[in-house]
N, C-alpha and C positions, 0 to 999 in steps of 0.2 A: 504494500500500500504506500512508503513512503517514496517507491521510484517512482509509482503514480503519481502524486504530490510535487513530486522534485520537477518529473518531465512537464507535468499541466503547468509551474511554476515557470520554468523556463520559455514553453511557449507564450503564457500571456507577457513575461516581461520585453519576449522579442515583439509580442503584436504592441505593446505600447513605447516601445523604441519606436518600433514602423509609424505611430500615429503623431509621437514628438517631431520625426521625420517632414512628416505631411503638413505637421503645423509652421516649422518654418520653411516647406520648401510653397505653400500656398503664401506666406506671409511676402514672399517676395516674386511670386509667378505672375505676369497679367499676358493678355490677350496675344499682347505685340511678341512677348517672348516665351511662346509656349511650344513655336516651332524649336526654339535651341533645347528649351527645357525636354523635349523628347526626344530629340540626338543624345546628350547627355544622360538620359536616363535609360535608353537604350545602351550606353558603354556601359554603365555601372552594374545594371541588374541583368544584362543580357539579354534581351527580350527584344524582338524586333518588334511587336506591334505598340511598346509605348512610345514610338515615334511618332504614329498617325492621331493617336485618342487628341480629340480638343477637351478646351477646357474644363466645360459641363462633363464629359465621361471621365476626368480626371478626379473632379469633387466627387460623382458620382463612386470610384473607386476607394476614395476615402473616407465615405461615407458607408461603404461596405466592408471595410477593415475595421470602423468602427463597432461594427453592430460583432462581428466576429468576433471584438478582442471584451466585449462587453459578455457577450455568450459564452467564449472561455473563461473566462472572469466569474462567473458568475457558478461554472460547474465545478472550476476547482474548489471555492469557496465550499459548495454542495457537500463534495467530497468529503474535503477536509472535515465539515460539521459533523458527515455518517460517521468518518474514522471517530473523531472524539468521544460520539454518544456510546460508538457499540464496540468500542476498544475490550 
């Protein structure tokens, strides 16, 4: 049970890495530079189709990382509480 713990731990702090991410890479993104912002984000993450997304499918994907890291979030917590009661 505590590799459980350990691993759901480790994923939500990478999904809320991924969303500290998004919050300064939106804080500094606008329309004019969202064609470079997809070059670059295509070298980093490898992924060839975050070159083409505009802006709107861009919030939109941050917007579903969101709801992900909130749902993880939320099972580890789950978890954690059954380990405690029924240890």
């Amino acid at each position: 049970m505590r590799s459980l713990i350990t691993a759901g731990a480790g994923i939500v702090i990478y999904q809320c890495w991924r969303l500290w991410l998004d919050n300064h890479y939106f804080s500094e993104l606008t329309q004019e530079n969202n064609r470079q912002a997809g070059i670059i984000l295509t070298s980093i993450w490898q992924k060839q189709k975050l070159q083409d997304f505009t802006l709107e499918q861009r919030y939109q994907g941050a917007l579903k990382q969101l709801k992900y890291s909130l749902i993880s979030c939320a099972l580890l917590w789950l978890i954690w509480i059954i380990t405690l009661l029924f240890k």
